[in-house]
N, C-alpha and C positions, 0 to 999 in steps of 0.2 A: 219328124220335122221338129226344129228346136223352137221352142215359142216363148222365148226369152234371149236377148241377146241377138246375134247375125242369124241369117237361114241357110239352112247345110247351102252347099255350094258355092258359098260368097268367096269364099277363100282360094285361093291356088294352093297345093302341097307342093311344097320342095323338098328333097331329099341331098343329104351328101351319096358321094360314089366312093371307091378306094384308088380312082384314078387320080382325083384332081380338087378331092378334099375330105379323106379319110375321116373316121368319127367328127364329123360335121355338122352334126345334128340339130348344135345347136344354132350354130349359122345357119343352118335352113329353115331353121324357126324362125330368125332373123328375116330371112328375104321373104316370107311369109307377109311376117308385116309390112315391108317394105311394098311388095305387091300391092296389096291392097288399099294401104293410104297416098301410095304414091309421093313419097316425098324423101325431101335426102341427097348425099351424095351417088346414093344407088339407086337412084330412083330410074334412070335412063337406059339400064345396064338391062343388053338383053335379058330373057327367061333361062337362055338354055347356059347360059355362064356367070349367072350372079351367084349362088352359094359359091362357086370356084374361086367369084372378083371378092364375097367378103371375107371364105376362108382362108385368102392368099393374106390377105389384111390384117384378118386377125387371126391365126393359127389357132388352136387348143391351146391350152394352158397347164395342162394335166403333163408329169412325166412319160418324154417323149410322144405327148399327143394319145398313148393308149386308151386314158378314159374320156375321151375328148374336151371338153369346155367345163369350167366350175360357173355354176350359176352367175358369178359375180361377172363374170368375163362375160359370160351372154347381157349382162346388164347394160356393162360397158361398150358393148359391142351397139345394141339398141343405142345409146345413146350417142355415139358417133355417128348412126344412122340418120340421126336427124329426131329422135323421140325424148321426151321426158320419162325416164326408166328408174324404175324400184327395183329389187331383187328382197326377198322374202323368206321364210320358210318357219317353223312352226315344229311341236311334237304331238305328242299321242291325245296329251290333254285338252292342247290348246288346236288341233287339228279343224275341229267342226267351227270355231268360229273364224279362224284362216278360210275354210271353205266359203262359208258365206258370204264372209267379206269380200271375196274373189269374186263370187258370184254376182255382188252388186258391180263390181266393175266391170264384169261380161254383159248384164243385164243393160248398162251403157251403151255398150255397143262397143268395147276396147277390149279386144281378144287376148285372152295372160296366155303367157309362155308357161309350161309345167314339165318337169321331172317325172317320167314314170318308170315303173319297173316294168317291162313287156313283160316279162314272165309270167305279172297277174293277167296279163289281156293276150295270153296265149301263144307267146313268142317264148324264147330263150333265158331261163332263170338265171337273173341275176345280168339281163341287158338292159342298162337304161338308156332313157331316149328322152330326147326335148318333143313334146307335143304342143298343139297350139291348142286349147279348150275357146272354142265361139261362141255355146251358148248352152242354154238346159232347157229342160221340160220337170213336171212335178216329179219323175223319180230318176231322171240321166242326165248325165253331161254327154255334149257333143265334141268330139276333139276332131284335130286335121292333124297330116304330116305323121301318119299312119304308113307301113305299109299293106300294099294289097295283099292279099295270099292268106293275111293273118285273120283268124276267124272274126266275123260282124263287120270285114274293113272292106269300103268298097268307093273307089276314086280318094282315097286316102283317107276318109271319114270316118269315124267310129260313135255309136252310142252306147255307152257304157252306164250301168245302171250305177245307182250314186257309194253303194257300199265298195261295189267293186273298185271302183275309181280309188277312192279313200286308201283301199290295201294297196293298188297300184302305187302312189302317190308318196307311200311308204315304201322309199328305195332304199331296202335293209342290208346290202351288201355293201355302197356308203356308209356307210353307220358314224358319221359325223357330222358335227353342227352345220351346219350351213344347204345341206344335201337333203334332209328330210320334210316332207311335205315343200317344196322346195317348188318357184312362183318368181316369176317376173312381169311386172307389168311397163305398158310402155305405149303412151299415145302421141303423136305428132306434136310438137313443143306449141304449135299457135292451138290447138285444140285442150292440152291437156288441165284438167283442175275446172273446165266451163262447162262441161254437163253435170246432173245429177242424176243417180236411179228413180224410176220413176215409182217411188211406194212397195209395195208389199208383191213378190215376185209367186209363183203358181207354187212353189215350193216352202212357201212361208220364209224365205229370208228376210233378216234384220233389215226396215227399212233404212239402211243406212246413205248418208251422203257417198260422192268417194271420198272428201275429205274424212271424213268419218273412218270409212273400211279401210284407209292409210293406217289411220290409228290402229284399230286393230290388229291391223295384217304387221304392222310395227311393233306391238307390244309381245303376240304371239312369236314374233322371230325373237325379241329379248330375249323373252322365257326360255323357248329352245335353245339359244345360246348361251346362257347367261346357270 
């Protein structure tokens, strides 16, 4: 049980198919959020065909659609949705205070969008996939929009203990600026910027504002790119 952040369950998983919205993944991340705060242009659009209604909307962006969506496009994608969206990402150095920073915006109650490489969390070396991270305990994150079958995943939820995430997170067969430790946040526009973390998380994270973890989680991307 995550005792920081949402409680397993709170979320709905959505997945793309290769009928009606191919490496979608990251749209499904999308209607994730969308689910749950309920708001938007997608917000009315049945369950069983919203990833479909946003991936018709916003296709991939990647050559011809194979690597599905570039973070930024999930960004933008969020923010047509109706959110106030960042997009992120970080390196080796600056990785651990990217982490925390996130962490204080999960600890909120506003679930980041993350990059991972499945291959570390027992899938396919070298498939990466949009995950939705909800919340933590003193040594895991909790992610959705998992699928089942894959070892620790069960109703699409995974607890992954915090080293392993970190290598996951690290999607090394992108090996380009914008893709590594690589983060989207995204809260409904009348909500966003109006809570704070509430102090000193079970994990020892930097009590930081979220104005604050902006800062970081922005400086850490300079680095990485810059």
């Amino acid at each position: 049980m995550a005792n920081a952040g949402l409680a397993d369950g709170t979320l709905h998983p959505f997945y793309s198919n290769d009928q009606d919205s191919d490496n979608g993944c990251g749209q499904a991340a999308v209607a994730t959020l969308v689910r749950h705060y309920g708001v938007g242009p997608y917000a009315g659009v049945d369950d069983d065909c919203l990833v479909a209604r946003i991936w018709n909307d916003h296709k991939p962006d990647t050559p011809w659609q194979k690597l599905g969506s570039t973070p930024g496009h999930v960004r933008n994608i969020c923010r047509f949705a109706g959110f106030e969206a960042d997009w992120y990402s970080s390196n080796d150095r600056e990785r651990e205070h990217a982490f925390r920073a996130l962490a204080t915006v999960v600890e909120a109650g506003y679930p980041v969008i993350v990059l991972v490489d499945m291959g570390k969390l027992g899938g396919s070396m070298g498939q990466h996939h949009y995950a939705v991270w909800y919340g933590f305990d003193d040594d895991h994150v909790h992610v959705t929009n998992l699928f089942d079958g894959y070892p620790g995943v069960h109703n699409g939820e995974q607890c992954i203990d915090n080293h392993t995430f970190l290598e996951a997170w690290h999607c090394w067969l992108l090996n380009l600026p914008g893709f590594q430790y690589a983060a989207i946040t995204a809260a409904p526009l009348d909500q966003a910027g109006k809570q704070t973390a509430p102090g000193v998380t079970p994990m020892d994270v930097a009590p930081y504002t979220l104005d604050e973890a902006k800062d970081v989680l922005a400086t850490a991307d300079k680095r990485a790119q810059g």
